[in-house]
N, C-alpha and C positions, 0 to 999 in steps of 0.2 A: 791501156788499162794496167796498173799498176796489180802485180801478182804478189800473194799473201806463200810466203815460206813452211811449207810441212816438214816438218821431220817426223819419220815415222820409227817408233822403234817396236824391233821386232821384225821379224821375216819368214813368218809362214805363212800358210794358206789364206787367213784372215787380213792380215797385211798384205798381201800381192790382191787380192779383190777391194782391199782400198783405195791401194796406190793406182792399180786400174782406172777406176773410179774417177778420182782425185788428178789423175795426171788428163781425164778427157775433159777436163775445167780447163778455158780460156785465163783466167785470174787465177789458177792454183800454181805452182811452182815448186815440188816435190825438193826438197835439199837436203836430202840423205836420207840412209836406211839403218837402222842398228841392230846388230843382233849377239847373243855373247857367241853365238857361232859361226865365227868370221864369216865364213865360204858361203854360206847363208846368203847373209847380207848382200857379200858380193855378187851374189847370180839376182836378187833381185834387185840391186841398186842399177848391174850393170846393165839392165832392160830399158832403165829411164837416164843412163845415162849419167850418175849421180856417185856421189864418195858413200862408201861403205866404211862402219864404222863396227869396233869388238865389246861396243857397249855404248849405253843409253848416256855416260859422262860424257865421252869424246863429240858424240852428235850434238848436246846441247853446250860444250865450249868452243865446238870449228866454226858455228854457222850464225850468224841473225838469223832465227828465228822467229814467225809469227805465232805458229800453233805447234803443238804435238800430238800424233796420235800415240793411244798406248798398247799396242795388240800382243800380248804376251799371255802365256799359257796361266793358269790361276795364282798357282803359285809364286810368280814370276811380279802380279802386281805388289806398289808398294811405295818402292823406294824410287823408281821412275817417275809417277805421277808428282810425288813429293815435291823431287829434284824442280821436277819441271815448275810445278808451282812455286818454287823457288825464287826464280825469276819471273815468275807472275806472267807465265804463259800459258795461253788459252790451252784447255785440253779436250780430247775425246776419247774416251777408252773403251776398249772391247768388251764385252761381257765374258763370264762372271766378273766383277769389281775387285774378288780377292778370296781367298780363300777362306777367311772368315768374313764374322761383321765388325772385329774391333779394328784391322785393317783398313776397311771400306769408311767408319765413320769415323779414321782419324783424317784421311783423304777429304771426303767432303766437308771436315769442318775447316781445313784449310783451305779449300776450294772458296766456300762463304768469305772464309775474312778476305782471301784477295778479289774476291768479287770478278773474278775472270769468265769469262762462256764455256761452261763444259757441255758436252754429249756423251753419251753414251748406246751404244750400237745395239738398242732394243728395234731392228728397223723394219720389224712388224705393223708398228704404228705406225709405219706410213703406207700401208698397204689400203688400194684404193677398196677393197672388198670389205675392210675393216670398216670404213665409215660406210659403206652401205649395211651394214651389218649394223652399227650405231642408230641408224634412222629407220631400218625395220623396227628394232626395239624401243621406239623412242615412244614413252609413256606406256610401256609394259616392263616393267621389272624383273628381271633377270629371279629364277627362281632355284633353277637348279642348274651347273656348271661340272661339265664332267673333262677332265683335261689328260691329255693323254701325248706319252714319247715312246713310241715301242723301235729302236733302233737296234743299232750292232754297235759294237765298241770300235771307235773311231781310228786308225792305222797310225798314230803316233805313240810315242812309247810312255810317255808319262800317265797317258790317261787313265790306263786301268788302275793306277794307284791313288789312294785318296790323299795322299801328304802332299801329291801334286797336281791333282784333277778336282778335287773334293767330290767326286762323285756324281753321277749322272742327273739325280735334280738338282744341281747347283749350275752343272757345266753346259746340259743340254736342254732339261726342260725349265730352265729359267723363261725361256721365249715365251714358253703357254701362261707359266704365272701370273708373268709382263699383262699376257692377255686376259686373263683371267679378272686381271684389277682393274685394269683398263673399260672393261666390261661390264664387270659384275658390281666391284665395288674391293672396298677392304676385310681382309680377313684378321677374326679376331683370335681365333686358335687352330691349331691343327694337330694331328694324330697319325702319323707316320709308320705301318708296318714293313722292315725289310725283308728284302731275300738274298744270305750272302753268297759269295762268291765260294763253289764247290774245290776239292779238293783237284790239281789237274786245269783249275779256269787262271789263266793269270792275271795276278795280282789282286787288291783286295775290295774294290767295289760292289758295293750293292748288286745284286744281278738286273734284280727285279723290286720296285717301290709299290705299294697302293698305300691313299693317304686320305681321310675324312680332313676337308675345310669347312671352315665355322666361316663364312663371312657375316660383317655385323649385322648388315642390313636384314640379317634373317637366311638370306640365304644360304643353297647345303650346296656344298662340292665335293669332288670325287680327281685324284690324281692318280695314273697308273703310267708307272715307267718300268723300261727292262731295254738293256742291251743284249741281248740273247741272240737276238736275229744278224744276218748276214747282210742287212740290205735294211734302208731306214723306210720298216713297213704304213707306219700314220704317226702325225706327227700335229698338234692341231687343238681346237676348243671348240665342245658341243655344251649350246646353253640352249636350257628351252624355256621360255616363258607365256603367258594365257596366251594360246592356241598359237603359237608357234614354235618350230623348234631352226635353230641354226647349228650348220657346222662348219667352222672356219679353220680353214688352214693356210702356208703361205703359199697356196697356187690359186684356191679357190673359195667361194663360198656357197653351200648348199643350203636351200630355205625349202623346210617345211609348213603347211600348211593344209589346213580342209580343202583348198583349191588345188593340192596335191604339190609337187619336188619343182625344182627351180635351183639350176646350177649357173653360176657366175664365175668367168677367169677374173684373175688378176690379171692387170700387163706387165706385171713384173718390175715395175720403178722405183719399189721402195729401196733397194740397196744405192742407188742412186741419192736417192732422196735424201735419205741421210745421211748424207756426205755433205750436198749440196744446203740444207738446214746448219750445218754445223759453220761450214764456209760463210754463210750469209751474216751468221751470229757472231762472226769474228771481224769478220769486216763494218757490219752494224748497220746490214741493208736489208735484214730480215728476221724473223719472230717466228717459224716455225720450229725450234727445236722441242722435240715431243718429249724425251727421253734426259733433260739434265741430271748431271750425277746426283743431285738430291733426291729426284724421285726415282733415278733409277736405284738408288739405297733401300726405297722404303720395299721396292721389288725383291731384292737383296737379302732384305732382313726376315722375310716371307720364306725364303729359300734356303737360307742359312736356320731356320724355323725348324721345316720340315727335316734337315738333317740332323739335329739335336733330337728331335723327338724320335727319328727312326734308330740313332745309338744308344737315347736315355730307353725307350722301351714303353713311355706313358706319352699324353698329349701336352703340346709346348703351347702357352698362354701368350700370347704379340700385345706388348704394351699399346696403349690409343696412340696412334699416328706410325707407330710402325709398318703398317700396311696389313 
């Protein structure tokens, strides 16, 4: 079987759970690691056995390449994807897209004219409890959606600042948004209350968000985030609609009902999964990518939404088809 070349740039956390992933593919073929912090690179390159590289240049002129992944911190996307599309290489990138939305929709209108396979790491959607969650609902319409990230602030140093995190509904509760549209439908406005960062807390993020969504269909939502906690307490999307209510998150799903509660596991495959979607769509033996960078944009621009309104102080308007 002839193996398809990654290069992944980037070498954190998010990257080493791909490269994992990617490296236990028969047809995948891992060909370097990039990060601008050499030593980085090198502890995860030298796991798979592969050249480490001080930046996303040198990995996309050492190697033939098939695809690239893009796993870099918010602020970090940009000029990588670009590159890559340059040479009209397939890509996959991690979420957030970017740190804004004029960032993200200069990417995906380059993405379109070269017509390459993108993904993007929404990999929720392939969570098996998510489609059972689809077919409870299926001809009862989602009515109200309450979505919720109550964590801690994550042990890397950039996060707590927004010039390089954008702050916790861009970087963490993007996942529920994902879910939230996936679900419910499109939102046409949102309203954003923050809570900043106290004198003594470092750096300058949002502590705490609650946020009123207008989806068009009519339906009302409800967003509440906070890294305040020590430990990532619920993390998830409760919708309820005529006489049911669900609550989904990525471990499980709980269903409500007059017949009373009903808990379901996940088996945990969707990180897998989307790896192995993205793999398929490059090689051109399969059609499940859930997640391409155009609709993960209209995610995006949801997200990117909500933080405009939590700075301007009023509710932010989402043009039709922004999500």
């Amino acid at each position: 079987m002839n193996r398809i070349r990654i290069g992944i740039v980037g070498a954190g956390n998010v990257a080493a759970r791909h490269a994992a992933v990617l490296s236990s593919f028969p047809d995948v073929e891992i060909a370097g690691i990039a990060d601008t912090v050499l030593d980085k690179a090198r502890v995860l390159a030298g796991e798979y056995g592969v050249p480490a590289y001080s930046g996303h240049e040198a990995l996309l002129a050492a190697d033939s390449l098939d695809a690239v992944y893009v796993c870099v911190p918010p602020f970090a996307h940009g000029t990588p994807e670009l590159d890559a599309l340059s040479l009209g290489l397939p890509l996959f990138v991690e979420k957030p897209l970017a740190l804004d939305a004029a960032t993200a929709e200069k990417i995906a209108a380059e993405a379109a004219r070269r017509g390459v396979p993108t993904a993007v790491g929404h990999h929720w959607r392939y969570l098996d409890v998510l489609d059972r969650a689809r077919a409870l609902l299926d001809g009862r319409p989602v009515r109200l959606a309450l979505a919720h990230w109550l964590d801690k602030i994550p042990p890397v140093g950039w996060w707590p600042h927004r010039a390089m995190s954008g702050g916790q509904v861009l970087e963490q509760a993007i996942h529920v948004l994902d879910l939230a549209r996936t679900l419910v439908g499109e939102v046409g406005e949102v309203h954003a209350v923050p809570s900043a960062a106290t004198d003594g807390q470092e750096g300058d993020v949002d502590r705490a968000t609650a946020a009123v969504l207008r989806f068009r269909n009519g339906a009302a939502g409800l967003l509440a985030t906070s890294c305040l906690l020590g430990w990532k307490h619920r993390a998830g999307l409760e919708v309820q609609a005529d006489g049911i209510a669900l609550d989904l998150g990525e471990d499980e799903l709980v269903t409500h009902t007059s017949e009373g509660r009903r808990v379901e596991r996940d088996p945990g495959h969707a990180r897998t999964r989307v790896d192995r979607a993205f793999v398929d769509a490059v090689r051109g033996t399969g059609d499940d990518v859930r997640a391409p960078y155009q609709e993960a944009l209209r995610t995006h621009r949801l997200a990117c939404a909500l933080t405009s309104s939590a700075g301007l102080g009023r509710p932010v308007a989402l043009e039709d088809g922004d999500g």
